[in-house]
N, C-alpha and C positions, 0 to 999 in steps of 0.2 A: 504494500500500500504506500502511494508515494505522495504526499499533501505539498501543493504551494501555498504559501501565502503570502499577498501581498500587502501592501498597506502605504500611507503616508507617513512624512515623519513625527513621531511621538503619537503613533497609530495604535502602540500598543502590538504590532504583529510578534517583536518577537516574543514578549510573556505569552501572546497566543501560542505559540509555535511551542514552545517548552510546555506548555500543560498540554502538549499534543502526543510530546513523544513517552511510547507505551513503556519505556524498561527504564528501569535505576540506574540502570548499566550501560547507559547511552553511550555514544560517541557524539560530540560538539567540534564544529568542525568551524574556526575562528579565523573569518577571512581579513579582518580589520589590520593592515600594518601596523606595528607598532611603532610610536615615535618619541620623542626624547620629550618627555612631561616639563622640561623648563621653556622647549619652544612653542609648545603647543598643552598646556594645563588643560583646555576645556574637553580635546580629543583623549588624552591621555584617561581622564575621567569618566567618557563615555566607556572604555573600554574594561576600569574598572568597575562600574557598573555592573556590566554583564560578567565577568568574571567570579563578582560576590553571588550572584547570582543562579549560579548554575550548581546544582548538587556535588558535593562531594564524589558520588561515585560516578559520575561520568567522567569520561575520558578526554580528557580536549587534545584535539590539533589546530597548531597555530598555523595555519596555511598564509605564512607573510611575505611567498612568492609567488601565489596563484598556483604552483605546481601541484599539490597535490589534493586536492576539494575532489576531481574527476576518479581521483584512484581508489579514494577512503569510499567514496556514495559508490565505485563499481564492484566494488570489494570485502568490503568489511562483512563481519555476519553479524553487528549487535546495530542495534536501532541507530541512526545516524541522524543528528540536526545540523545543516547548514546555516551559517548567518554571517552574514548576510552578502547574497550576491550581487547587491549596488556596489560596496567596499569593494567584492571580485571582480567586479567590471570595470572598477578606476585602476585596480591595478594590474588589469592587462593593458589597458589606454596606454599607463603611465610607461610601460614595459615596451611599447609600441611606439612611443614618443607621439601618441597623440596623430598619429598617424590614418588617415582616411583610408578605409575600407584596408586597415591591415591586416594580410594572411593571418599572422600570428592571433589577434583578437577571433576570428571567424573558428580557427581552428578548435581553440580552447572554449569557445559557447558550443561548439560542433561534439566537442570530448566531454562535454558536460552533459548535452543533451544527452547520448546513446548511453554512458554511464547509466543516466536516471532511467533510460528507457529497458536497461537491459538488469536491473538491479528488481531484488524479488521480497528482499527486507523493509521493514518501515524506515521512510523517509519523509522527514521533515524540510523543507528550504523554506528560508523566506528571503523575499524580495521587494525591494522599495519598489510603490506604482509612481510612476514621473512623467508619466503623460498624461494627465490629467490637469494638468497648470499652464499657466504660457510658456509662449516658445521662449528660450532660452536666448538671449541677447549676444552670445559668444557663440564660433564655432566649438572652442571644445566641451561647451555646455547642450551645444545640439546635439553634439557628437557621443554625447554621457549617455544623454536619452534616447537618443537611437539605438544604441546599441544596448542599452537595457531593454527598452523593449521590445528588441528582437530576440534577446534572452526569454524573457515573459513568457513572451507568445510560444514559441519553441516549448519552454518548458510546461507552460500551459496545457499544450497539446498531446504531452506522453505523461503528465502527471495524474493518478484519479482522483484527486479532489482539486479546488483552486478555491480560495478563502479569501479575500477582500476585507480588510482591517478598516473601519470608517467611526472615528472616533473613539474606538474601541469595542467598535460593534464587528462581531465577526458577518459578512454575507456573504454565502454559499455563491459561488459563480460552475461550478461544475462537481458533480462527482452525486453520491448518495440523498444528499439533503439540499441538493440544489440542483439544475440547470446543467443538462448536460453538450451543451452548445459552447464551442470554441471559435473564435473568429482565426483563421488563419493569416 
């Protein structure tokens, strides 16, 4: 069973996400880079945050070069939580130099999707929605959004449920308790 969820920010998705996954025994799978807390306090904080956060017995992976998210969700046998794939998407950009229509970025949403598509354990992702605001004033602010939600969609499509985080409200967009309609 493979759950997305999306949301905005301070949506509330990922405490969704976490009272999702079935086992104690989880894998947390920690796409956020880390960065030196005097240059940056307020990031440094979000990340403690989610770190307080997550049960003792889960297992975290710090995936802080986008390498290995595709390997732990195609792989692993104990329940897996992704979080969040906005953070995995800036740092393929970043890894890419921001570069338009980079092999390398195409590649890694490509090894992500078939991961999720071909994995048989409980899986959790969640994912910022970022199209739903205006357009973005910078290319590499278009360029964020684009390429999340061609993630989205993608994962939308081989995931069975999809969850839509709105205030804190979870709504059902695909799977059992909701709408089984994908736009592709």
């Amino acid at each position: 069973m493979s759950t997305l969820v999306l949301g905005g920010t301070r949506s509330g998705k990922s405490a969704y996400a976490e009272r999702l996954v079935p086992d104690a025994a989880a894998v947390y799978v920690a796409t956020a880079r880390p960065v030196d807390p005097a240059a940056d306090p307020e990031w440094a904080d979000r990340i403690a945050v989610h770190r307080r956060r997550r049960p003792a017995s889960w297992e975290t992976v710090e995936d802080d070069d986008g390498s290995r998210t595709a390997e732990v969700v195609r792989s692993h046998p104990r329940p897996v939580l992704v979080d969040d794939l906005a953070t995995w998407v800036t740092g393929l950009l970043d890894d890419a130099g921001w570069e338009r229509d980079a092999p390398s970025v195409a590649a890694g949403r490509e090894a992500l999707v078939d991961a999720v598509r071909g994995r048989t354990g409980p899986l959790v992702l969640v994912s910022a929605e970022v199209g739903l605001g205006v357009v973005p004033s910078t290319s590499a602010g278009r360029r964020f959004r684009d390429e999340l939600g061609l993630l989205n969609a993608d994962l939308a499509a081989v995931c069975d449920e999809v969850v839509l985080l709105v205030a804190g409200l979870p709504v059902p967009l695909k799977g059992t308790s909701g709408s089984d309609s994908v736009v592709p």
